[in-house]
C-alpha positions as semicolon CSV with decimal commas, in nm:
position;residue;x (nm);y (nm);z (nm)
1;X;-0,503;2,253;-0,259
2;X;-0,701;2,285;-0,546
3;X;-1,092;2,240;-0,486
4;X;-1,125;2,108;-0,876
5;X;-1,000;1,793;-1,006
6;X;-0,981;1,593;-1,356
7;X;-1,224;1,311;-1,447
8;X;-1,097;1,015;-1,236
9;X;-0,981;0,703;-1,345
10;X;-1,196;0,388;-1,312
11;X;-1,041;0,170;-1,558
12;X;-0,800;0,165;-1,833
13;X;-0,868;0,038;-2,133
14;X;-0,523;0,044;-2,364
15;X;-0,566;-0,143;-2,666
16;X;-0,219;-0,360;-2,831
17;X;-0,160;-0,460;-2,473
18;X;-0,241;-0,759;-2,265
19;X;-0,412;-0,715;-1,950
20;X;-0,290;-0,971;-1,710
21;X;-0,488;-0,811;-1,421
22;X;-0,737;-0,586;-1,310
23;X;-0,735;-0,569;-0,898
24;X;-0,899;-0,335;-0,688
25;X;-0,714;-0,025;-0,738
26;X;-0,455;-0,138;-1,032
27;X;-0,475;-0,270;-1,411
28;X;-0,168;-0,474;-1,461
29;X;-0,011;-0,514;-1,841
30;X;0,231;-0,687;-2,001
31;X;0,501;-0,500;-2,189
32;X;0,758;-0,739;-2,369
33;X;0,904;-0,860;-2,103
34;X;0,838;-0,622;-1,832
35;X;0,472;-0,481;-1,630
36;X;0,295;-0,162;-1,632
37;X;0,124;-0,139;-1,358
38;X;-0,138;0,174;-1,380
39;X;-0,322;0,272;-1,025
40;X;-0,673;0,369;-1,102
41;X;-0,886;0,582;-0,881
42;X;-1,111;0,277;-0,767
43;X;-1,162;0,239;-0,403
44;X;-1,246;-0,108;-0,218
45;X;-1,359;-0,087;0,164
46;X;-1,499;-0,417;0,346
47;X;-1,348;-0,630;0,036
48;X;-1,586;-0,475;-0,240
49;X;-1,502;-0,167;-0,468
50;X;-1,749;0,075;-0,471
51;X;-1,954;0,290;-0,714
52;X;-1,731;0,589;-0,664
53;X;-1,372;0,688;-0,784
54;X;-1,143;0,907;-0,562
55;X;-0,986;1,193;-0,774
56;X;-0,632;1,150;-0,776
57;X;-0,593;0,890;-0,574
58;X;-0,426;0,677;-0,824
59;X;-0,161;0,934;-0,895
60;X;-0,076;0,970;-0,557
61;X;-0,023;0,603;-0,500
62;X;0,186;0,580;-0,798
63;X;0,378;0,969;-0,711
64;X;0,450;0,822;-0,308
65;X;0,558;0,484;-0,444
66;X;0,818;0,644;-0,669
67;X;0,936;0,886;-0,412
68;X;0,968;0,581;-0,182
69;X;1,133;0,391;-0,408
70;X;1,422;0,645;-0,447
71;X;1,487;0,696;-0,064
72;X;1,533;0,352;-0,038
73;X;1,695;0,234;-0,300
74;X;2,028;0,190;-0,136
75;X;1,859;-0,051;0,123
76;X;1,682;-0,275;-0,160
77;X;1,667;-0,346;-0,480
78;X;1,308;-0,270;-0,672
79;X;1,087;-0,337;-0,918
80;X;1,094;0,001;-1,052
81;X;1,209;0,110;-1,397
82;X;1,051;0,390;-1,477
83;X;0,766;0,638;-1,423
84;X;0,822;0,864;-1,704
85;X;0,620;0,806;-2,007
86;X;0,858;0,980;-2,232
87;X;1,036;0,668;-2,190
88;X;0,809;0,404;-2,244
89;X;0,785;0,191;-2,602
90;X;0,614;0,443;-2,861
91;X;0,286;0,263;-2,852
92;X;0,225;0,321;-2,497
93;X;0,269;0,676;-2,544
94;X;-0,055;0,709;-2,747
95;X;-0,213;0,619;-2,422
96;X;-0,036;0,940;-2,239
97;X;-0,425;1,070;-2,111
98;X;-0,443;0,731;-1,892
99;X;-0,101;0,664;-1,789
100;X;0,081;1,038;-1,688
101;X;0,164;1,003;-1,340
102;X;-0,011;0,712;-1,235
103;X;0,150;0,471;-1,389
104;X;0,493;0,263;-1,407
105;X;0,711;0,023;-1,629
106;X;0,844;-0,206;-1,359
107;X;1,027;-0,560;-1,371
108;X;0,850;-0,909;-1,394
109;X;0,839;-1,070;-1,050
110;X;0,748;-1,405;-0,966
111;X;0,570;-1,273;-0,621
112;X;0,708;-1,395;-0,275
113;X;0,277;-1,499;-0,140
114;X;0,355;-1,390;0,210
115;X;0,255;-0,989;0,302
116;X;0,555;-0,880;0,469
117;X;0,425;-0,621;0,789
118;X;0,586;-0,374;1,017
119;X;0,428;-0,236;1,294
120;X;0,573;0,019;1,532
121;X;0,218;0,076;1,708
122;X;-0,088;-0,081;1,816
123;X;-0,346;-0,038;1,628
124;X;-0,572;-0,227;1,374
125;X;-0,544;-0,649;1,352
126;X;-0,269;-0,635;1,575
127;X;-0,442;-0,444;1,863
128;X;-0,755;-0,663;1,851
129;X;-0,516;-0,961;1,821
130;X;-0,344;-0,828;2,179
131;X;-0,639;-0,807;2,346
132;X;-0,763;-1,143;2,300
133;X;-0,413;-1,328;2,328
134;X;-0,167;-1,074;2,479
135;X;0,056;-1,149;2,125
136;X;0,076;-1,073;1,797
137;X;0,146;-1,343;1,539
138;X;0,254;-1,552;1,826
139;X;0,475;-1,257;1,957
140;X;0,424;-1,215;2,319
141;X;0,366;-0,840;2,436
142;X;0,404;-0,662;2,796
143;X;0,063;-0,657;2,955
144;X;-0,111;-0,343;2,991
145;X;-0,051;-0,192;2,664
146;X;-0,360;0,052;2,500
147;X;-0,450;0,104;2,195
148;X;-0,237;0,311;1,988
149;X;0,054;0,248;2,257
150;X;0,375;0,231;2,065
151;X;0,540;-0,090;2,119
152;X;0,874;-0,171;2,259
153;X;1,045;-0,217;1,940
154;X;0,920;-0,270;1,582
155;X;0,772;-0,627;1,520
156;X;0,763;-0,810;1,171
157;X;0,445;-0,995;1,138
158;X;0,375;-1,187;0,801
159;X;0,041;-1,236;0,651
160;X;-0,121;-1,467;0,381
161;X;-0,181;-1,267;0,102
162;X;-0,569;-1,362;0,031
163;X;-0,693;-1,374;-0,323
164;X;-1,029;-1,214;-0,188
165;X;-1,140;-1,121;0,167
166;X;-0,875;-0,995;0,453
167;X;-0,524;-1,103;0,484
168;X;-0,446;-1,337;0,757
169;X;-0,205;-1,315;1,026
170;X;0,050;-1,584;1,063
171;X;0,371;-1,675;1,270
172;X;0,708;-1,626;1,160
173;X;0,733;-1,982;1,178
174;X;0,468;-2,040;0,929
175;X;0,592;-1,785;0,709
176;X;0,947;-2,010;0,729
177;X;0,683;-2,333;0,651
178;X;0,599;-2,167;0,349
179;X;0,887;-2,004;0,201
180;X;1,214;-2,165;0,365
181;X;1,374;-2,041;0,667
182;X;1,668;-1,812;0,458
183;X;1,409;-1,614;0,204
184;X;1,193;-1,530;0,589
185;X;1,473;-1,419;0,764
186;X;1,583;-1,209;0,479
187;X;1,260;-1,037;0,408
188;X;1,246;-0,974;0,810
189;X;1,545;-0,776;0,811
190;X;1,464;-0,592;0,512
191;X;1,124;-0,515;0,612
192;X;1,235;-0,394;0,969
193;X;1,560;-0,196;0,789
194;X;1,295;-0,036;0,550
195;X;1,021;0,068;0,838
196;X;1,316;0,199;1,034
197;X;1,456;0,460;0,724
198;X;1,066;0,516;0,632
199;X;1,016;0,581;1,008
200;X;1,284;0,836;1,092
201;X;1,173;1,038;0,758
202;X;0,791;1,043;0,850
203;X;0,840;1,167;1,193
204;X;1,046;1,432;1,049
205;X;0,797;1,522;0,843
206;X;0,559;1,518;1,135
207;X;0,396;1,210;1,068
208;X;0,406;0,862;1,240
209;X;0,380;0,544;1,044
210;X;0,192;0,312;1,270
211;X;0,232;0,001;1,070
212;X;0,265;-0,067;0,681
213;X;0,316;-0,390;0,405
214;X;0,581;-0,463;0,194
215;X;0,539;-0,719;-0,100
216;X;0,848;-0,853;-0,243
217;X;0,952;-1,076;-0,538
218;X;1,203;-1,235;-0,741
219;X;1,255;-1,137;-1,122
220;X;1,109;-1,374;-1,342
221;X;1,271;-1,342;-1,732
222;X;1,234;-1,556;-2,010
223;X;1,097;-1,834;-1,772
224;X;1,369;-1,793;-1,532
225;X;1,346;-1,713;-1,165
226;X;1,667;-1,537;-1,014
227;X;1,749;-1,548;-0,649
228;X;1,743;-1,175;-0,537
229;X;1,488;-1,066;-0,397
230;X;1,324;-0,705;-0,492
231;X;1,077;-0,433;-0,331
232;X;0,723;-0,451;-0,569
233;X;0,447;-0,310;-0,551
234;X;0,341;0,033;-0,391
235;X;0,503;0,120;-0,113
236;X;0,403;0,347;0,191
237;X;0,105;0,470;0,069
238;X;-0,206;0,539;0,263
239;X;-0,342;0,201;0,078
240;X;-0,077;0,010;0,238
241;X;0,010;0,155;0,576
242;X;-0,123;0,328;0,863
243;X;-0,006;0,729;0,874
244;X;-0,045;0,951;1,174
245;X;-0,011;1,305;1,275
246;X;0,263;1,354;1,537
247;X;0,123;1,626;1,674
248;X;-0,220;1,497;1,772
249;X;-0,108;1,176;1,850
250;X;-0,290;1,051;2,177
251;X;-0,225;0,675;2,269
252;X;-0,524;0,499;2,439
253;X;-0,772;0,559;2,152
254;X;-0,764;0,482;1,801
255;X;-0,614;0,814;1,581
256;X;-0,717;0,960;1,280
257;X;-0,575;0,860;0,974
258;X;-0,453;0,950;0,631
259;X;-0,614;0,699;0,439
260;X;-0,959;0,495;0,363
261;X;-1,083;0,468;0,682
262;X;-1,275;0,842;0,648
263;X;-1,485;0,623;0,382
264;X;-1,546;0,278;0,648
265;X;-1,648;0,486;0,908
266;X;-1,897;0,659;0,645
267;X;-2,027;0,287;0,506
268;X;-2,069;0,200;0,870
269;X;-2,307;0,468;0,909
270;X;-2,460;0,455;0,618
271;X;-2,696;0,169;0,651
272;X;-2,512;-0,111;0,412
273;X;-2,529;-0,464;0,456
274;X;-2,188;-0,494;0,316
275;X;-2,346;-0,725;-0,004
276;X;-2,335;-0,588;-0,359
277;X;-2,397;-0,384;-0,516
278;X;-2,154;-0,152;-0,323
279;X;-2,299;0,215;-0,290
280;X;-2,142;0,521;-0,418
281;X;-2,060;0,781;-0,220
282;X;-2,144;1,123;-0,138
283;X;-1,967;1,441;-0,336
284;X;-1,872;1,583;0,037
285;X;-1,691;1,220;0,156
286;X;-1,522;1,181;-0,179
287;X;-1,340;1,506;-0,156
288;X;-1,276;1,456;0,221
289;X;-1,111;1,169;0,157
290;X;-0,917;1,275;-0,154
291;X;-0,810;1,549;0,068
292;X;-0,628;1,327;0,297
293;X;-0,448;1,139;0,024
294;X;-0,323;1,482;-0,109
295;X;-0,221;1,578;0,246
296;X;-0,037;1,251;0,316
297;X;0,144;1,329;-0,013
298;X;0,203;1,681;0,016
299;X;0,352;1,598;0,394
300;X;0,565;1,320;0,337
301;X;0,730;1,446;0,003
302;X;0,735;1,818;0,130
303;X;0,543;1,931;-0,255
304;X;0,209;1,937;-0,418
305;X;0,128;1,640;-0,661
306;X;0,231;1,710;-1,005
């Protein structure tokens, strides 16, 4: 891997389009009648983004979710059009510097607002979750289990998707509350199918995907909403799920991880009352942590990032 980078990405700034969004990692456009979304190098930890960008992070987000997209496409339908910005309208093409390989023409959505989570392990909300109530979104669990344990079978366990702040675990019966009983049980077989391909690839690969969100939606044309429902959003990235290395994998204790969690750890230590303005970080934690998006990359997809 490369010990020099390009200038990251904080923010886009393309000029002739609308921005509908700008979240914590990704600008969202509109396009006629279709999205760009563009993944920026931002990084958020404790619900604010901080002072620093991640090199590359934003292309591997966008890189993974592609890949993704293609091993799964005979599961689900997605969002995704394209990723090549050859093909996108002329004008966008002027903008080639801020969109090459971090960016993607997808279809409008009207959002399903429920997160849709796998988890194989036990780790994160759902392991402090177990050891106060021996469930997890109202799914009981042998006693006994540690953290890290891998559980007796996958579990699907839906979230509210906040608007700021963390997601919220709910019960499948909520989730039915809120979206009708056939749209949840659809999305739970889906999201179980799609953790079980994603699963058997990873481990492969030598990695173990402890748990990971899926977002899905329904295309939205013209004022329209159709009934399918489609894959949006990234997908199995280390911004959405949790990856592990199969070959230091010891249950009982939390494990190191290919994602963000290099940067908590290093806002724990540093001193910050979690209010803003949120620091920047040092050169030596930005490039640790880049590292282990490349790695997660380079591991799952078997190739450097382009």
């Amino acid at each position: 891997m490369s010990a020099t980078f390009e200038t990251p990405l904080r923010e886009t700034h393309l000029p002739g389009f609308t921005l509908l969004s700008r979240g914590k990692v990704r600008d969202l456009y509109a396009v006629d009648d279709r999205l760009l979304i563009v993944a920026t190098d931002r990084i958020s930890a404790f619900d604010f983004i901080l002072g620093s960008e991640i090199p590359d992070k934003g292309r591997v987000l966008t890189q993974l979710s592609v890949f993704w997209f293609e091993q799964l496409h005979d599961l689900v339908e997605t969002h995704f059009l394209t990723a090549a910005v050859d093909d996108y309208p002329e004008p966008l093409r002027r903008h080639r510097a801020q969109l090459e390989g971090r960016s993607m023409l997808v279809v409008k959505t009207e959002p399903v607002l429920v997160e849709c989570v796998a988890r194989g392990y036990l780790a994160g909300s759902g392991w402090k979750e177990y050891q106060k109530t021996g469930a997890i979104c109202g799914i009981k669990l042998p006693p006994g289990l540690r953290e890290s344990d891998a559980l007796p079978e996958p579990l699907f366990t839906p979230a509210t998707k906040a608007a700021s702040g963390h997601d919220i675990n709910i019960s499948f019966d909520e989730m039915v509350a809120r979206v009708g009983g056939p749209l949840a049980e659809q999305l739970r077989a889906l999201t179980l199918r799609i953790y079980e391909r994603a699963s058997e690839l990873a481990r492969a690969r030598g990695l173990l995907i402890a748990d990971t969100k899926f977002e899905f939606g329904r295309p939205a044309a013209a004022g329209r909403r159709e009934d399918r429902v489609l894959l949006i959003d990234e997908v199995l990235t280390p911004d959405s799920s949790r990856f592990w290395a199969a070959d230091t994998y010891r249950p009982g204790q939390s494990q190191p991880a290919f994602d963000k969690q290099f940067v908590r750890d290093w806002l724990e230590r540093s001193g910050w009352n979690k209010q803003p303005p949120a620091p920047a970080l040092p050169p030596d934690v930005i490039q640790a942590t880049r590292a282990r998006y490349l790695e997660a990359y380079r591991r799952l997809t078997g190739k450097e990032l382009s």
